[in-house]
MARBAMAR-380355 format. One record per atom (N, C-alpha, C, O): residue in one letter; x, y, z. Coordinates in steps of 0.1 Angstrom, whole numbers, plus 5000, padded with zeros to 4 digits. Example, Ala and Ser with C-alpha at 12.3 -4.5 7.8 and 13.67 -1.06 7.14 Angstrom:
A513249435078A512349555078A513249675078A514249675085S512849785071S513749895071S512950005079S513450115080
//
This chain:
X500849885000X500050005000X500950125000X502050135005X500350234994X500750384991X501450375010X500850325020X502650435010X502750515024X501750605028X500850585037X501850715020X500850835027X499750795022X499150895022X498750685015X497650635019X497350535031X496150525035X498450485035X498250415045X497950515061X497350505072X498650575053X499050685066X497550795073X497050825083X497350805061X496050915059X494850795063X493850835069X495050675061X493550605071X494050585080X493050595087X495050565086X495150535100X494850655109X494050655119X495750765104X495450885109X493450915112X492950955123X492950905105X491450905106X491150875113X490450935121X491650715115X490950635122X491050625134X489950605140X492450645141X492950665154X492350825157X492650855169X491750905151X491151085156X490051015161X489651015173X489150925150X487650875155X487550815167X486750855175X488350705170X489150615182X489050715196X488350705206X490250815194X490550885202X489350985207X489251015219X488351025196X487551095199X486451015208X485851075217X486150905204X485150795213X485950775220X485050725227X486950765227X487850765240X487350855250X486850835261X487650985244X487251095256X486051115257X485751165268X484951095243X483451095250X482550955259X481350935261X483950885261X483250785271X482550685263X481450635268X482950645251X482450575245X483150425241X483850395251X483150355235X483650215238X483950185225X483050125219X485150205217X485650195206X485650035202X484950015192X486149945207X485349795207X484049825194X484049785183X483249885199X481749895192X481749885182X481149795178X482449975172X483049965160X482949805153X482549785142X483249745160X483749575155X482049525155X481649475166X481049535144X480149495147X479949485130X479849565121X479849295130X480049235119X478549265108X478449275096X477749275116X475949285105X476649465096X476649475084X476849545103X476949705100X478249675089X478149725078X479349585092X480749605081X479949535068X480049575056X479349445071X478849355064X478249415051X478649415040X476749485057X475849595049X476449695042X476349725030X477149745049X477949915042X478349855033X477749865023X479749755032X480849695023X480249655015X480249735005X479749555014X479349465003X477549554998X477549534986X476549605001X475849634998X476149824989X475249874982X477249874992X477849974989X478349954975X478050014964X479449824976X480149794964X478849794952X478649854942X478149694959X476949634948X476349754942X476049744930X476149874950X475149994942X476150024932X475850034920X477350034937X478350134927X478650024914X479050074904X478549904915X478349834904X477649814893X477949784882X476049844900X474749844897X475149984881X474649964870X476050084884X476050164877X477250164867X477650264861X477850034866X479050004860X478549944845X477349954841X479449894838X478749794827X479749694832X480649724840X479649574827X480249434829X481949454819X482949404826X482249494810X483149514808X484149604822X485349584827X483149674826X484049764836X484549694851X485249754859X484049554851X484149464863X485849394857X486749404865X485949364849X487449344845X488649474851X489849464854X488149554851X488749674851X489249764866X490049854869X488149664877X488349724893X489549704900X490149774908X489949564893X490649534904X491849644900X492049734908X492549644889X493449784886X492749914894X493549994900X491649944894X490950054896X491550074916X492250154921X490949974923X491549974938X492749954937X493150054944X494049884931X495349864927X495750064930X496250124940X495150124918X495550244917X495450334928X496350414930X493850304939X493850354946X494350364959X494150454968X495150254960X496050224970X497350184973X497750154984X497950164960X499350124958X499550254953X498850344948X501150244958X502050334951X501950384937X501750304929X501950514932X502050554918X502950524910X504150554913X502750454900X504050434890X504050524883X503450544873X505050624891X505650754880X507150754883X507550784894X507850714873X509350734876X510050844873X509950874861X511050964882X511351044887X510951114871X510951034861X510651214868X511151344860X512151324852X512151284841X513251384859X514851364859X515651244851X516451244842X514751114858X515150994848X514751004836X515450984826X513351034836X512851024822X513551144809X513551124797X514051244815X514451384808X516251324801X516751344789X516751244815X517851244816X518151104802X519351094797X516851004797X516450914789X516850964774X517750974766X515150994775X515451154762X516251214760X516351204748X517351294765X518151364764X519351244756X519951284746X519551134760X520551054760X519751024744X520451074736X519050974741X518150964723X518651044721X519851024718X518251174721X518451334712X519551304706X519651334694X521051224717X522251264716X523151184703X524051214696X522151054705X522150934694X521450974681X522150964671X520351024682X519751084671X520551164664X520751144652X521051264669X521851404666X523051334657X522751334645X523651304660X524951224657X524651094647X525551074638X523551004648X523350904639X522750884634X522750784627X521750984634X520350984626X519650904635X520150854644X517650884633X516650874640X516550694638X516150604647X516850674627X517350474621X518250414639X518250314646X518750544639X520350424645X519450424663X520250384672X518150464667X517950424679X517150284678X516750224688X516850224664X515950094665X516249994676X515449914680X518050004681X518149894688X517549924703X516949844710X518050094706X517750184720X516150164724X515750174736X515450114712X513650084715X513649984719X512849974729X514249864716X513749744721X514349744739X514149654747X515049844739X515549834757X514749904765X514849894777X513550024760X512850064767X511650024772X510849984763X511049994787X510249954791X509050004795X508049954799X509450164791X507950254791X507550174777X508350144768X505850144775X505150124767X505250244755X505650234744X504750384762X504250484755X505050544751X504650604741X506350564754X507750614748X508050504737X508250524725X508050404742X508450304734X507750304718X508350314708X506250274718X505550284706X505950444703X506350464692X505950524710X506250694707X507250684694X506950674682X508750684700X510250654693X509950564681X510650594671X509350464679X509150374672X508450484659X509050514649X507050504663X506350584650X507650694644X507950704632X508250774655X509050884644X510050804639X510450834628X510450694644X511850594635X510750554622X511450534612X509450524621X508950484614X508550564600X508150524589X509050744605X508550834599X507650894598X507650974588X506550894605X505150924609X505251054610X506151104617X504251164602X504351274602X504451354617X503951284626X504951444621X505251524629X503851554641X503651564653X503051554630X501351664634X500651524639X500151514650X500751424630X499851284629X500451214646X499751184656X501851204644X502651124657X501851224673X501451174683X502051374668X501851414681X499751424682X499251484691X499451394677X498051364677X497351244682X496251234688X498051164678X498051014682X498750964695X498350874701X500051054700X500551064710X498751094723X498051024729X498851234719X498051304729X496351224730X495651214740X496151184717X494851124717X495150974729X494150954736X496150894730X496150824742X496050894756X495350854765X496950994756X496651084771X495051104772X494351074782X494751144762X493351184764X492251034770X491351024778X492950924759X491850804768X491950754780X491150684786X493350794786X493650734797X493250784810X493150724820X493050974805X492451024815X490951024818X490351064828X490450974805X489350934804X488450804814X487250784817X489850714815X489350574816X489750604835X489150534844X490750714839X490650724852X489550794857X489050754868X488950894848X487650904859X487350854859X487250824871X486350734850X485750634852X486050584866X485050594873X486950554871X487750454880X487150584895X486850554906X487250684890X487750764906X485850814910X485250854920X485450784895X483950824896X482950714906X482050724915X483950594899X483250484909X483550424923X482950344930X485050504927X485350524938X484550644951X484550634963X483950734943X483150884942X481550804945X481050824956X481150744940X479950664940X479550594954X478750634963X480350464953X480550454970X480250544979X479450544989X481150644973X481150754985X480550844990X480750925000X479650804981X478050874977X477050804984X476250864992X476950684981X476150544987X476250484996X475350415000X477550485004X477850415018X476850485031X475850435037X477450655035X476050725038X474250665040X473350655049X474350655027X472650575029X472250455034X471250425041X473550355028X473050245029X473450235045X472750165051X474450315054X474650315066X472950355077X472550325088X472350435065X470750465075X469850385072X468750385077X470150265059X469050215060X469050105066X468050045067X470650055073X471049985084X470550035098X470249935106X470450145102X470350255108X468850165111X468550095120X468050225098X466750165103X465750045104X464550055107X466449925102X466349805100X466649775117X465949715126X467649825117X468049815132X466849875143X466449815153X466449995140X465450065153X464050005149X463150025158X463749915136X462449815136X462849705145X461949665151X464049645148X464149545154X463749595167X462949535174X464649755173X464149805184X462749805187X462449795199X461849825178X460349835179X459749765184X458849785192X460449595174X459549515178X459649435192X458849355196X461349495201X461349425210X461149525225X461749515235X460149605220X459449715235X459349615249X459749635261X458849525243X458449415257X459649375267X459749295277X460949485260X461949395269X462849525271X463649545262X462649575279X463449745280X464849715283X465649815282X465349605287X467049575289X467549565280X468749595281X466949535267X468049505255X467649655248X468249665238X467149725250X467049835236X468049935239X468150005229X468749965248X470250015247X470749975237X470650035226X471549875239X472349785232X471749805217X472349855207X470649765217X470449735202X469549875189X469249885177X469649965206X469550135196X471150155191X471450185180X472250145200X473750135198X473950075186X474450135177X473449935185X473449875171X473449935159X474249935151X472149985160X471850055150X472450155146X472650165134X472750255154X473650345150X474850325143X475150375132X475450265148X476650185143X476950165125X477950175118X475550135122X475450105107X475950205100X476950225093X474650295105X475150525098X476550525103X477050615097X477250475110X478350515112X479650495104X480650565100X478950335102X480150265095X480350305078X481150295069X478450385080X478550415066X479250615059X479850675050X478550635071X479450765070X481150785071X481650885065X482150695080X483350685082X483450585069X484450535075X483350535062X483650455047X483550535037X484450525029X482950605036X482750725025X484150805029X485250795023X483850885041X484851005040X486150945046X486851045046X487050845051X487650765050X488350695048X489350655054X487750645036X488450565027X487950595012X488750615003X486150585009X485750554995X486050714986X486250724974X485950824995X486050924986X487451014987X487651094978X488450974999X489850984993X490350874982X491350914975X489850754981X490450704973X490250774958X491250794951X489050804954X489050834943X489850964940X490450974930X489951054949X490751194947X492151104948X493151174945X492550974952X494050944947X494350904934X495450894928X492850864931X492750804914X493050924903X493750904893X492351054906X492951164901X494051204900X494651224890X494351244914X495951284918X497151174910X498051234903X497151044911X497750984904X497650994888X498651014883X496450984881X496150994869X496751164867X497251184856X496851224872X496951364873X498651344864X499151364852X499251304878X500651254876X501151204864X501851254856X500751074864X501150954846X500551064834X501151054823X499851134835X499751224826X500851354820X501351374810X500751404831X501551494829X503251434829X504151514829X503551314830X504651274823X504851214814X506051204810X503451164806X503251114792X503551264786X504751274782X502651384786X503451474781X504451514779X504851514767X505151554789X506651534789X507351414778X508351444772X506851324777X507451264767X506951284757X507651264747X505951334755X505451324737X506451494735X506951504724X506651564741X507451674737X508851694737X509451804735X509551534744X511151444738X510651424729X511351474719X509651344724X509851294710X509951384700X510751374690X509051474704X508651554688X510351604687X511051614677X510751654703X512051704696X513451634693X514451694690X513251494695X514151434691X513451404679X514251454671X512651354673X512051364659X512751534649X513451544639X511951634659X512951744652X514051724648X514351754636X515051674656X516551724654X516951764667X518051714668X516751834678X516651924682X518051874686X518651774681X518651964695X519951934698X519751924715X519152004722X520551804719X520051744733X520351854749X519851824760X521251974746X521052024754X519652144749X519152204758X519252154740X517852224740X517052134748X516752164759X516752044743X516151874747X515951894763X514751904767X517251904772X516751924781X516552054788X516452054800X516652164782X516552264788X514452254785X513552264794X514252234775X512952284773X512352124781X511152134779X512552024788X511951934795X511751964804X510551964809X512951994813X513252094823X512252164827X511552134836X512052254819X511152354822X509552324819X508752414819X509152164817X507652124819X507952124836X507052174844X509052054843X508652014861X508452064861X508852164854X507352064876X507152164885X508952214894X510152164894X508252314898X509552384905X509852274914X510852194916X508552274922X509052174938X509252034934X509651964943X509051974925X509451814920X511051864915X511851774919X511751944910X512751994903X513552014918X514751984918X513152064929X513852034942X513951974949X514851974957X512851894949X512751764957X513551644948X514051564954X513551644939X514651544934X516151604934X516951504934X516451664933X517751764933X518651744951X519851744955X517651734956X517851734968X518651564976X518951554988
//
């Protein structure tokens, strides 16, 4: 799991913990299998309900993303890649990297380098470049919408636990020792469903973004090594003008 996702639910969880600590409340309670039960699996089910069946192949990547680490490798590396092409290019022409492609393990650089060795117009390569950015950010909302959804739905399905539970209270008036306990019960449900949303279901999807955010804007970054190693360009241009897509603070936090 992500560090600072791991971090950011615990942190939550231990404030809510701590908070039922000092109002005298019995954090134990939490652990109540009918409420994890309902929220979880009756939550997942709505946000599926709005899925298509193709898109069930597609979740388990979808939670993958939202909780493992980002696969974005440094900036720097990637500039430092390109720049090293430009320098082969420059010197050998755009033929003499055919071997340099088969050692690359980015996908999208890889088919990238390949189309301009292939000669692919300039306008067509960076069109076709950008038109994948565009599906992939496409295919992440998908992913962060249905994370968003949950997050939407857990809430409800928490009160309608909520009130399944205070009919059971209704129907057992005749016995005033158990309806403590089992108004507690009930509550429990809205609880589990309100802390699941804000929590877990609706940071995850803002990490689906934030990540997507990321693999994007370094797909960029590469489609504008290519075009300029397709140019010609000359490799300290190459990296001065890559350079200057980082952010400032990624540009010092790697430097550092």
């Amino acid at each position: 799991m992500d560090p600072a996702t791991l971090i950011g639910f615990v942190v939550s969880l231990v404030a809510l913990i701590v908070f039922m600590i000092l109002e005298g409340a019995d954090p134990t309670s939490l652990i109540f299998l009918p409420a994890i039960i309902l929220v979880v699996v009756a939550t997942f089910g709505a946000a599926l309900a709005s899925q298509t069946m193709s898109d069930l192949k597609k979740m388990p990547g979808w939670f993958k993303m939202a909780v493992l680490p980002a696969k974005v490798p440094p900036a720097t590396e990637q500039i430092q890649t390109l720049v090293s092409l430009a320098e082969k290019a420059r010197k050998e022409g755009l033929l003499a990297l055919e071997a340099e492609v088969k050692a690359i393990e980015d996908p999208f650089l890889k088919r990238g380098l390949q189309m301009s060795i292939d000669g692919t117009d300039p306008e067509d390569l960076r069109g076709i470049l950008e038109g994948e950015i565009s599906a992939k950010k496409a295919e992440d909302k998908v992913a962060a919408k249905f994370m968003n959804n949950m997050g939407g739905y857990a809430p409800t399905i928490g009160i309608l636990g909520c009130i399944v539970g205070l009919m059971n209270v209704m129907g057992n008036l005749q016995n005033p020792e158990t309806l403590g306990p089992m108004v507690s019960a009930a509550f429990i449900a809205t609880l589990w469903g309100v802390m699941a949303a804000n929590f877990w279901f609706l940071p995850m999807g803002a990490k689906i973004l934030r990540v997507s955010a990321l693999q994007a804007a370094q797909m960029e970054l590469l489609v504008e090594g290519i075009a300029e190693i397709q140019a010609g360009t000359s490799p300290r241009t190459v990296r001065q003008k890559l350079t200057s897509l980082v952010p400032p603070g990624e540009q010092q936090r790697e430097a550092a």
